[in-house]
Gaussian input, Z-matrix of N, CA and C with variables (Angstrom, degrees):
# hf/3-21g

backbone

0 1
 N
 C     1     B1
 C     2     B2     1     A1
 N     3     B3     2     A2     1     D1
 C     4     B4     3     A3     2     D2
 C     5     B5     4     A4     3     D3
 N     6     B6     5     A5     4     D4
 C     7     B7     6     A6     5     D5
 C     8     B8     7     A7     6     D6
 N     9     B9     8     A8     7     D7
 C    10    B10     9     A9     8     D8
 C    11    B11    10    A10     9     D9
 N    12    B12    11    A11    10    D10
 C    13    B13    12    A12    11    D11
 C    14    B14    13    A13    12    D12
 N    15    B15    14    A14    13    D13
 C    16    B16    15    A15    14    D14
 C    17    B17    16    A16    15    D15
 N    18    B18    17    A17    16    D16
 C    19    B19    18    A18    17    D17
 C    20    B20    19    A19    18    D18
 N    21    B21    20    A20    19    D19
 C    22    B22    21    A21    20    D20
 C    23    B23    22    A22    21    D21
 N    24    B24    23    A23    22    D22
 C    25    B25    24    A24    23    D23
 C    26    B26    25    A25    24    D24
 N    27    B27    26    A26    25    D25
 C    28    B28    27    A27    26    D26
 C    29    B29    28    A28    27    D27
 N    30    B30    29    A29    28    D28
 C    31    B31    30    A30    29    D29
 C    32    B32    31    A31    30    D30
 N    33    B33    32    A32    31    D31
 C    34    B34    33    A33    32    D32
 C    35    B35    34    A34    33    D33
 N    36    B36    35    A35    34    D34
 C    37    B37    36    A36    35    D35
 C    38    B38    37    A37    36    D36
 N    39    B39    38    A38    37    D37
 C    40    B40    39    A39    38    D38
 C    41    B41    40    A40    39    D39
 N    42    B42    41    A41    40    D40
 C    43    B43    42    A42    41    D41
 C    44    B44    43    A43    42    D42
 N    45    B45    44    A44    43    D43
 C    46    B46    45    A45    44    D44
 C    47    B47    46    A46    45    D45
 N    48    B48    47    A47    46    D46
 C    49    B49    48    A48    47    D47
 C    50    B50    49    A49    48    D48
 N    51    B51    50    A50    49    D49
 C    52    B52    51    A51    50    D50
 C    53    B53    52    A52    51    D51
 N    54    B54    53    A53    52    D52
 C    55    B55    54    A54    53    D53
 C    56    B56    55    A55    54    D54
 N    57    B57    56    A56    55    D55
 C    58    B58    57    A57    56    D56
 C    59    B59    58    A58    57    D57
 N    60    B60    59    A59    58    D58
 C    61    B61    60    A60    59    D59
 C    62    B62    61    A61    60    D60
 N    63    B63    62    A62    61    D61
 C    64    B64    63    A63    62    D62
 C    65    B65    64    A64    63    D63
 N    66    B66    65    A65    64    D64
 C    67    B67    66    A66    65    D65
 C    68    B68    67    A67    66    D66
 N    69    B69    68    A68    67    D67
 C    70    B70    69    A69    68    D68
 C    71    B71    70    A70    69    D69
 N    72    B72    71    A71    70    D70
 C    73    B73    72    A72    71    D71
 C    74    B74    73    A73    72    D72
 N    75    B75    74    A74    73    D73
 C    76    B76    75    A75    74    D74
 C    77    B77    76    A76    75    D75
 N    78    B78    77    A77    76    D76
 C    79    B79    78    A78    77    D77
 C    80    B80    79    A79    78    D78
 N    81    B81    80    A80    79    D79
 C    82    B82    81    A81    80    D80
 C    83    B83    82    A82    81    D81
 N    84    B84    83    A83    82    D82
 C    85    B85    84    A84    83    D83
 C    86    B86    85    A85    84    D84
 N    87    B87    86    A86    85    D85
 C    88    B88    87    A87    86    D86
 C    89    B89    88    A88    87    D87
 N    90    B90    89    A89    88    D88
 C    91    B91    90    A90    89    D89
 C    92    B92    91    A91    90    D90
 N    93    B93    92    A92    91    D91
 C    94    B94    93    A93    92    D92
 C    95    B95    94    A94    93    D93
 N    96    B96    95    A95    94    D94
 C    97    B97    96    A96    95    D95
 C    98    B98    97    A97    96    D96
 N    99    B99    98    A98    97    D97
 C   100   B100    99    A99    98    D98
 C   101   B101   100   A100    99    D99
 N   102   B102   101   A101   100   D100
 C   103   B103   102   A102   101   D101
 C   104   B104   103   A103   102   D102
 N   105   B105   104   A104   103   D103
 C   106   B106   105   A105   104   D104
 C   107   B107   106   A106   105   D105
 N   108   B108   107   A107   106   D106
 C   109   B109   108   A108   107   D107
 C   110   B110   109   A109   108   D108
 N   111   B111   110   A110   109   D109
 C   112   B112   111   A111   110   D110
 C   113   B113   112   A112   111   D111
 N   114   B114   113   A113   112   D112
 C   115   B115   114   A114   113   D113
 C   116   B116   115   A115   114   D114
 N   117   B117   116   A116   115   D115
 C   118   B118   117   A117   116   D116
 C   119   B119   118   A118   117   D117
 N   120   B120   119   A119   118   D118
 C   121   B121   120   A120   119   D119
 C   122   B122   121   A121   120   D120
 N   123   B123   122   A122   121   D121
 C   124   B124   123   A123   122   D122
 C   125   B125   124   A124   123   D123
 N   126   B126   125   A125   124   D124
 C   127   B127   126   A126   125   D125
 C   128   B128   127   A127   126   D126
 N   129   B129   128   A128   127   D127
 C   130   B130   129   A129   128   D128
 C   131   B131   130   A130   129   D129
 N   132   B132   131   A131   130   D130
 C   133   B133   132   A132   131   D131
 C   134   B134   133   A133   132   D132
 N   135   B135   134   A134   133   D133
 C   136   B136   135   A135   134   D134
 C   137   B137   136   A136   135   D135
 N   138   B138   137   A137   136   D136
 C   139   B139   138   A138   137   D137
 C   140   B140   139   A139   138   D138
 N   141   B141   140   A140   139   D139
 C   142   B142   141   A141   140   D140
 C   143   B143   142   A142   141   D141
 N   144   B144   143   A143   142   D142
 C   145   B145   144   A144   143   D143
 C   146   B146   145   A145   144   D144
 N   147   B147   146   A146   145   D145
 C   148   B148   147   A147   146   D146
 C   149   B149   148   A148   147   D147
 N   150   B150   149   A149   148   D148
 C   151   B151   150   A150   149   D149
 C   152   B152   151   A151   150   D150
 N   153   B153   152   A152   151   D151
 C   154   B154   153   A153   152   D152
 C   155   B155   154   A154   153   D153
 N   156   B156   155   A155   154   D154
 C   157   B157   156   A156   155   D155
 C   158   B158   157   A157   156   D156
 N   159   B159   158   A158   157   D157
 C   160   B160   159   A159   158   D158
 C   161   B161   160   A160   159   D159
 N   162   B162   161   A161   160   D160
 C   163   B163   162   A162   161   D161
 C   164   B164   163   A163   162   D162
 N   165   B165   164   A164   163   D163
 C   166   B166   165   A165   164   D164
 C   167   B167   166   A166   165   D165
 N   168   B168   167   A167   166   D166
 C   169   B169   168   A168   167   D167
 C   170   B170   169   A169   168   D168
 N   171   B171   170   A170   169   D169
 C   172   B172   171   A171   170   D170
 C   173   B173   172   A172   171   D171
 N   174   B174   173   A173   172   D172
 C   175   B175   174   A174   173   D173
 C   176   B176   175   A175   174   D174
 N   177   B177   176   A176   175   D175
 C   178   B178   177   A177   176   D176
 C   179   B179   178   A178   177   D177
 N   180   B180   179   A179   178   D178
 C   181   B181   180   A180   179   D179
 C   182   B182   181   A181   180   D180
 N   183   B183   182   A182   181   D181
 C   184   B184   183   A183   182   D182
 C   185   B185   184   A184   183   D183
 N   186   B186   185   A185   184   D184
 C   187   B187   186   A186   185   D185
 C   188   B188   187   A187   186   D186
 N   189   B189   188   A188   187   D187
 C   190   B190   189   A189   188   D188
 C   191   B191   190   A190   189   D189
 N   192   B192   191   A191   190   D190
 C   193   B193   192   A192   191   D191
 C   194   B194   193   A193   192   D192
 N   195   B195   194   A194   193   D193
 C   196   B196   195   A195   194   D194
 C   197   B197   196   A196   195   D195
 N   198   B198   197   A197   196   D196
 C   199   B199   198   A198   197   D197
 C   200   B200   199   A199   198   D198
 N   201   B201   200   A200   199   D199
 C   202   B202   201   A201   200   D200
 C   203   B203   202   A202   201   D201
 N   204   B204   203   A203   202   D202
 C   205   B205   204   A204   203   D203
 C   206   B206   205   A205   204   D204
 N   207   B207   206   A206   205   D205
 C   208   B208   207   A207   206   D206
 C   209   B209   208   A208   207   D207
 N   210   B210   209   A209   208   D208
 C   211   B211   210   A210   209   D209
 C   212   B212   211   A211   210   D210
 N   213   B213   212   A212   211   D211
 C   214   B214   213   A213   212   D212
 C   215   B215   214   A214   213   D213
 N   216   B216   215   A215   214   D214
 C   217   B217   216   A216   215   D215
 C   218   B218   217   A217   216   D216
 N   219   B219   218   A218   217   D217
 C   220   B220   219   A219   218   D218
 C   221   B221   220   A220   219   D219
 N   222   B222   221   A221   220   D220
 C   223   B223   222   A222   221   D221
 C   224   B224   223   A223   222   D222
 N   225   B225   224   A224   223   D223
 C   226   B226   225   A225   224   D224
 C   227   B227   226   A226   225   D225
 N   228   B228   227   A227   226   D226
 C   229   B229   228   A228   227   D227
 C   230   B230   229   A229   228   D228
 N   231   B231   230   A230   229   D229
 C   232   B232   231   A231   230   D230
 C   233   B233   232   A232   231   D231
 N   234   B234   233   A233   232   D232
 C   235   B235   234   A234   233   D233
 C   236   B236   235   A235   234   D234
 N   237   B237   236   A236   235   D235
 C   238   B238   237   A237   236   D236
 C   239   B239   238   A238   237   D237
 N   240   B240   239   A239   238   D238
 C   241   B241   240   A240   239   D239
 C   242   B242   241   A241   240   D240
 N   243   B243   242   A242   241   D241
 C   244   B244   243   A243   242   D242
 C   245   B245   244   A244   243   D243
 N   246   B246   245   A245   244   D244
 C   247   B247   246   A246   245   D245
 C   248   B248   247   A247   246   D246
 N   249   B249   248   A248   247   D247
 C   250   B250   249   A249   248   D248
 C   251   B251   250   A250   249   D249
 N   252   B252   251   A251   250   D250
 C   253   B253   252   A252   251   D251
 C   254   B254   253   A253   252   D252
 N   255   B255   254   A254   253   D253
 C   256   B256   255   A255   254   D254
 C   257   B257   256   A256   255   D255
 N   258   B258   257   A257   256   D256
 C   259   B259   258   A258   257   D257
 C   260   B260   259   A259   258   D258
 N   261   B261   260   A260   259   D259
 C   262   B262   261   A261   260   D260
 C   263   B263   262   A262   261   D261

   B1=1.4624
   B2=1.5245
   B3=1.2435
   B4=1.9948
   B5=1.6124
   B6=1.4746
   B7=1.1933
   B8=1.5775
   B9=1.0554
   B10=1.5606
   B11=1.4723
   B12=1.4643
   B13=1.2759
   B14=2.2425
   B15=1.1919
   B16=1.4550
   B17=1.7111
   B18=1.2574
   B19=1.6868
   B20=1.6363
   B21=1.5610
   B22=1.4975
   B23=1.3892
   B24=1.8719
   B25=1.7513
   B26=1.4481
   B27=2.3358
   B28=0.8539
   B29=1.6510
   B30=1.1757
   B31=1.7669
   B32=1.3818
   B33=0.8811
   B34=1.6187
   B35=1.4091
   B36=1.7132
   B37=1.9471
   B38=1.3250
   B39=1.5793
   B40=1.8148
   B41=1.5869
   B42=1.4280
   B43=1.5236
   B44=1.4947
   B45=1.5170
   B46=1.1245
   B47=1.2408
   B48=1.8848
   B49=1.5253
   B50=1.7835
   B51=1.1793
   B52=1.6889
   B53=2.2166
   B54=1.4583
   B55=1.6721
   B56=1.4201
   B57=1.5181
   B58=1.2178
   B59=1.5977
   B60=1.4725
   B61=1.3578
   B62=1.6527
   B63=1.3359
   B64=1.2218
   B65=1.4608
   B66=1.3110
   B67=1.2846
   B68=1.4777
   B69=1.2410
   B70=1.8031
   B71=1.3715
   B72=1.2849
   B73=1.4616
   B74=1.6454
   B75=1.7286
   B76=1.1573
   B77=1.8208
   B78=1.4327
   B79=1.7601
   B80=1.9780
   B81=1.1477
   B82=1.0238
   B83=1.9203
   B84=1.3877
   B85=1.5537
   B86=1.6191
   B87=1.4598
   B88=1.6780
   B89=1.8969
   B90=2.0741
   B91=1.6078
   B92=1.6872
   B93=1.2788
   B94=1.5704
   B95=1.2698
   B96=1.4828
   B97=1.3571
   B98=1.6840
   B99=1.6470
   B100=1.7684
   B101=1.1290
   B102=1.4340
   B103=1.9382
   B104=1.8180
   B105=1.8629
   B106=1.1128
   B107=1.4848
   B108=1.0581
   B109=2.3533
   B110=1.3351
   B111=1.4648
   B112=1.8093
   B113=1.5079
   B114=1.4714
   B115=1.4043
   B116=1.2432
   B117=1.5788
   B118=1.4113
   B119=1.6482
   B120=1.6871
   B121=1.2569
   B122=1.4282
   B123=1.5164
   B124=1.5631
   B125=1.7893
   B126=1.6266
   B127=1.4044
   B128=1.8096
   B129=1.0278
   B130=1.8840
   B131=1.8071
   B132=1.3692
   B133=1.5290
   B134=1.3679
   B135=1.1926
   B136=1.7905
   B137=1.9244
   B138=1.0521
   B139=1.6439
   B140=1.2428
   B141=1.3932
   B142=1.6551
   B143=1.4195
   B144=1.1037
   B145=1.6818
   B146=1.2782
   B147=1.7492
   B148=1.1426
   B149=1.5918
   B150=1.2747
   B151=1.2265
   B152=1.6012
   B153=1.1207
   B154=1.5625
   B155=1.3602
   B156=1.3481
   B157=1.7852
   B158=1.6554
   B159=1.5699
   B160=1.7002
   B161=0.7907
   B162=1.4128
   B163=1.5946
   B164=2.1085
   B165=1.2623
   B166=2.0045
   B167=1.7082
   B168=1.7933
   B169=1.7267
   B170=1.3196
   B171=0.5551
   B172=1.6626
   B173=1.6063
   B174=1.4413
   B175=1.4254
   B176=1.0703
   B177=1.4301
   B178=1.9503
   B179=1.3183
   B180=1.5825
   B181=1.4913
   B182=1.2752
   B183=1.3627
   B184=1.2541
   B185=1.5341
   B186=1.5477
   B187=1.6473
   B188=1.4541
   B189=1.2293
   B190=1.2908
   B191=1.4559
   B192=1.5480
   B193=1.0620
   B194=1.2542
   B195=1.2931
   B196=1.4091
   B197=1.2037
   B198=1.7966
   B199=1.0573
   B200=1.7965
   B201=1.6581
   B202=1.5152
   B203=1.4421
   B204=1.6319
   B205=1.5428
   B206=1.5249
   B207=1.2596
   B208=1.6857
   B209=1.0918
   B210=1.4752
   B211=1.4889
   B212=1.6642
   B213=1.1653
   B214=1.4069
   B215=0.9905
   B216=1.3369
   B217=1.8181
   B218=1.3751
   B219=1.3879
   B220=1.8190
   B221=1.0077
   B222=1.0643
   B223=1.9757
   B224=1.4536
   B225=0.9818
   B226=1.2959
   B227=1.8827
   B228=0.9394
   B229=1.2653
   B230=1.6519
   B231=1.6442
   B232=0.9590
   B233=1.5670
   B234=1.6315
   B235=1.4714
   B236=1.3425
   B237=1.7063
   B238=1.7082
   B239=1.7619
   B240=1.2711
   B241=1.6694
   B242=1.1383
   B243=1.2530
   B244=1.4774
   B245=1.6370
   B246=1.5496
   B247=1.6567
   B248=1.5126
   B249=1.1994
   B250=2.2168
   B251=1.1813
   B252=1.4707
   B253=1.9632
   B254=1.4568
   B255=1.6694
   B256=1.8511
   B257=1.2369
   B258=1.5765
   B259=1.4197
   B260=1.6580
   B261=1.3629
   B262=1.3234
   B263=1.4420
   A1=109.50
   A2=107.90
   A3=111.64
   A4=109.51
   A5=116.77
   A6=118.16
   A7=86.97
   A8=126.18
   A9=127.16
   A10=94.46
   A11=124.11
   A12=120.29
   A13=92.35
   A14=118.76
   A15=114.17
   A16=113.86
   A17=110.59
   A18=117.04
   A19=98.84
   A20=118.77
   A21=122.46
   A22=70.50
   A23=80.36
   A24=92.36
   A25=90.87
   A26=116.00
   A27=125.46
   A28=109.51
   A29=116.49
   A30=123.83
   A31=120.91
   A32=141.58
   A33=124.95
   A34=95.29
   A35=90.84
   A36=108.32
   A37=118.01
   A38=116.27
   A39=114.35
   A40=97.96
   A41=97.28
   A42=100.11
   A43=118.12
   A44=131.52
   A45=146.26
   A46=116.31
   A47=126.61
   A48=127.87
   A49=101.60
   A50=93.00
   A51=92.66
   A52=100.11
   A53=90.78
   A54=93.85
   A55=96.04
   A56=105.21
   A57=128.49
   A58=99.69
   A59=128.07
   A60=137.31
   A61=119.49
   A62=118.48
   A63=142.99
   A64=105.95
   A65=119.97
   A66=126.40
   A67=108.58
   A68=118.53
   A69=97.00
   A70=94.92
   A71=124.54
   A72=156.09
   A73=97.43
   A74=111.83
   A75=107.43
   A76=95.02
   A77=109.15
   A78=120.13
   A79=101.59
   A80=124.78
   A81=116.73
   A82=85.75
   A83=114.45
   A84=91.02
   A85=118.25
   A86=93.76
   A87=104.49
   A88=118.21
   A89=98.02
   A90=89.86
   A91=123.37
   A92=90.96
   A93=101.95
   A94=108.46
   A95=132.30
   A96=133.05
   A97=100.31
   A98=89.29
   A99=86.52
   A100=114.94
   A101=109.50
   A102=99.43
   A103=97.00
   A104=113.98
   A105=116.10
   A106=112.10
   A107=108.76
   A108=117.59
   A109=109.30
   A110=93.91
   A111=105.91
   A112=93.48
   A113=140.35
   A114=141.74
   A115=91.21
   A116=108.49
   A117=116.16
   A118=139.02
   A119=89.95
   A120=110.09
   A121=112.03
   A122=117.95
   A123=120.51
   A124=103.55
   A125=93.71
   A126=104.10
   A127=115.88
   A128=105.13
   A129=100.76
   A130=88.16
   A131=136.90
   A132=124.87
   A133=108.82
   A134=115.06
   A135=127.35
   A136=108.28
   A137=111.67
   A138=90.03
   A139=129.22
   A140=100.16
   A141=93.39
   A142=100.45
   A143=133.93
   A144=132.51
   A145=107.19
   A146=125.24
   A147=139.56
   A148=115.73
   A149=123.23
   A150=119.25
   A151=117.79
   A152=121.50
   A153=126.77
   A154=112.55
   A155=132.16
   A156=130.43
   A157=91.37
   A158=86.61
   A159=101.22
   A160=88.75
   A161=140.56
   A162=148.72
   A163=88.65
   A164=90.90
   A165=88.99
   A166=122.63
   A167=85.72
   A168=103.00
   A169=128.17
   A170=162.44
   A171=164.74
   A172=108.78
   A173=91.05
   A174=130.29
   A175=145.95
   A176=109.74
   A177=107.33
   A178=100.24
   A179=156.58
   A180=151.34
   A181=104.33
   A182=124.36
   A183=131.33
   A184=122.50
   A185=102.97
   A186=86.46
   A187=113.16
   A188=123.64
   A189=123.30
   A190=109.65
   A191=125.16
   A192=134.45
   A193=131.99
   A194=136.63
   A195=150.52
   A196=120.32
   A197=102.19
   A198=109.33
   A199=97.01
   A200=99.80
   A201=111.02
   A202=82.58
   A203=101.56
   A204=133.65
   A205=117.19
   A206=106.88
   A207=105.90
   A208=116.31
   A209=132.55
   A210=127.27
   A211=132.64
   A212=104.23
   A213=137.89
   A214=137.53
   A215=106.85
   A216=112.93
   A217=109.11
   A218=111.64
   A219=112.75
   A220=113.99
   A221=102.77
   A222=120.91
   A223=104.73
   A224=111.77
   A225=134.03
   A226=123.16
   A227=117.09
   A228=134.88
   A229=140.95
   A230=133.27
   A231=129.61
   A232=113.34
   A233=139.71
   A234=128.05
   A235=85.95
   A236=111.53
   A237=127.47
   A238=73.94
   A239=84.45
   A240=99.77
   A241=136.03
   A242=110.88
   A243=147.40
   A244=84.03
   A245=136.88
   A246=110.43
   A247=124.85
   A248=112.73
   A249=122.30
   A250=95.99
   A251=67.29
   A252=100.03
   A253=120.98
   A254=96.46
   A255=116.82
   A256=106.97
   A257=93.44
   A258=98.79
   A259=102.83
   A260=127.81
   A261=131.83
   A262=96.85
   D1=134.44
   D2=171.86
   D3=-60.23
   D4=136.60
   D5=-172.01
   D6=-120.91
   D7=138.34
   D8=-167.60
   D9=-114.19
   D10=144.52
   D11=-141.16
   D12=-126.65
   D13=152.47
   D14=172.95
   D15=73.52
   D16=-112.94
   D17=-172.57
   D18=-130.15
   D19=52.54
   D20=-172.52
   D21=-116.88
   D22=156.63
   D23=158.44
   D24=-153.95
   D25=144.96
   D26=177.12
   D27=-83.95
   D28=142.35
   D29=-174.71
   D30=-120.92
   D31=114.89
   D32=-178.19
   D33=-115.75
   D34=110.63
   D35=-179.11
   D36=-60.77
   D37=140.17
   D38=179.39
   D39=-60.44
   D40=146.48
   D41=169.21
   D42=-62.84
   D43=147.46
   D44=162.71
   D45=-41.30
   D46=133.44
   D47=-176.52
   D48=-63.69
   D49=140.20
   D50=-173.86
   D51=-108.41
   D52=15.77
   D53=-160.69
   D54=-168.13
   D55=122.81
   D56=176.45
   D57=-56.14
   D58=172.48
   D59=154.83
   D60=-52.25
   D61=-29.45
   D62=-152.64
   D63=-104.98
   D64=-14.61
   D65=176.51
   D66=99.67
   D67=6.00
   D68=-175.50
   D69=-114.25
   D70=157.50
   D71=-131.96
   D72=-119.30
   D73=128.98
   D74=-160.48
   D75=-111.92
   D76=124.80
   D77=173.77
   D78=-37.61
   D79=-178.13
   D80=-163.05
   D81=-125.90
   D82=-19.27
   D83=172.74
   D84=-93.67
   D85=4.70
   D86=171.66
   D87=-86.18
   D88=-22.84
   D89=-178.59
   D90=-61.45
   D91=169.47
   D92=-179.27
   D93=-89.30
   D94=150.04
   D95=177.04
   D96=-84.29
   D97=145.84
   D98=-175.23
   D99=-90.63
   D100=168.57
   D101=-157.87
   D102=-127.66
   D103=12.06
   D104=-160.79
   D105=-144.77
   D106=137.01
   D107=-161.19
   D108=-146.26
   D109=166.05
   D110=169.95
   D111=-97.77
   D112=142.98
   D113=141.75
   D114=-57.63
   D115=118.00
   D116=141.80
   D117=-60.60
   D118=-43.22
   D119=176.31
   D120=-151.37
   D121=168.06
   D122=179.94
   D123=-155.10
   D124=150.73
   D125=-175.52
   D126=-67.27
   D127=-169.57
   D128=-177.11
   D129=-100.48
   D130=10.00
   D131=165.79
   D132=88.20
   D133=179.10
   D134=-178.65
   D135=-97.20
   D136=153.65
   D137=162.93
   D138=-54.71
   D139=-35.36
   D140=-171.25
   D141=-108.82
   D142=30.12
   D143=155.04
   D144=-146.39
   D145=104.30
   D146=158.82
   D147=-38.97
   D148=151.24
   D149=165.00
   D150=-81.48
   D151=150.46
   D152=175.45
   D153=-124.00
   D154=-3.00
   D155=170.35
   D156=-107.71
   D157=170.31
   D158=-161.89
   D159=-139.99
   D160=-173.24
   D161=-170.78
   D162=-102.64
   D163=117.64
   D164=169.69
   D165=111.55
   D166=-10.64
   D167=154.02
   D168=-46.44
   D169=-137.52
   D170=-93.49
   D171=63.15
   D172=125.56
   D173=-161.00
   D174=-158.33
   D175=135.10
   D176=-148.40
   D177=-100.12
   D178=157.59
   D179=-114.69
   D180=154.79
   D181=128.94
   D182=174.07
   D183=-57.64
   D184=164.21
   D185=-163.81
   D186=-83.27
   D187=21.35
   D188=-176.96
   D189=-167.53
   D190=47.66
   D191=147.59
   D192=-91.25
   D193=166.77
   D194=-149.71
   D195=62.45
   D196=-151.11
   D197=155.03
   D198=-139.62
   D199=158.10
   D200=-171.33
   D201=-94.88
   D202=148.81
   D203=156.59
   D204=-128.28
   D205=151.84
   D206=148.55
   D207=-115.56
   D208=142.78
   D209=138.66
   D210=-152.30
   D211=130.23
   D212=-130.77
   D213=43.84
   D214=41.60
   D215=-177.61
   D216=126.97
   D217=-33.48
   D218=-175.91
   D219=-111.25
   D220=160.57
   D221=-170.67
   D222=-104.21
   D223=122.66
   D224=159.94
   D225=-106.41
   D226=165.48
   D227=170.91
   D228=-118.70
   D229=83.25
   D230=-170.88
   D231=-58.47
   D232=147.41
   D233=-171.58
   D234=-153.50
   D235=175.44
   D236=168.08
   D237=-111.84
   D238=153.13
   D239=165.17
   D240=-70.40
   D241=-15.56
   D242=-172.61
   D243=-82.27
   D244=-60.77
   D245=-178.51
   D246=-87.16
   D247=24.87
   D248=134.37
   D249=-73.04
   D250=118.61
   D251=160.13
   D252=-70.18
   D253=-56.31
   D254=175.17
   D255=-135.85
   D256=175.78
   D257=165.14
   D258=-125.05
   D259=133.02
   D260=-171.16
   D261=-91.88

């Protein structure tokens, strides 16, 4: 398993709506990137900035932070903690 090291935290993003409210079915170069995850995991922090996510958070993330990974099939997301917005 990736152990994310300092003030990183690992995220595995909610999947993308595959279906409007309305019932119609959204193309896949039309979805939206998701902006929301469980922390899987989190680093031990900086000295002078404690960590505040835990592994099992849920958490809202800008739409174009980290960095994307895969491994073994799933996507994950590397982040600083500093780009969570909240924690839901």
């Amino acid at each position: 398993m990736i152990k994310p090291l300092q003030d990183r935290v690992l995220v595995e993003p909610k999947e993308a709506e595959t279906k409007t409210a309305s019932g119609l079915y959204i193309p896949d170069s039309a979805k939206e990137k998701p902006q929301s995850g469980t922390v899987i995991a989190a680093g031990p922090g900086k000295k002078d900035e404690p960590m505040e996510v835990k592994a099992g958070d849920q958490v809202l993330y800008g739409k174009y932070s980290g960095v994307e990974i895969t491994v073994e099939g799933k996507k994950y997301i590397i982040m600083k903690q500093s780009d969570i917005l909240a924690i839901l």
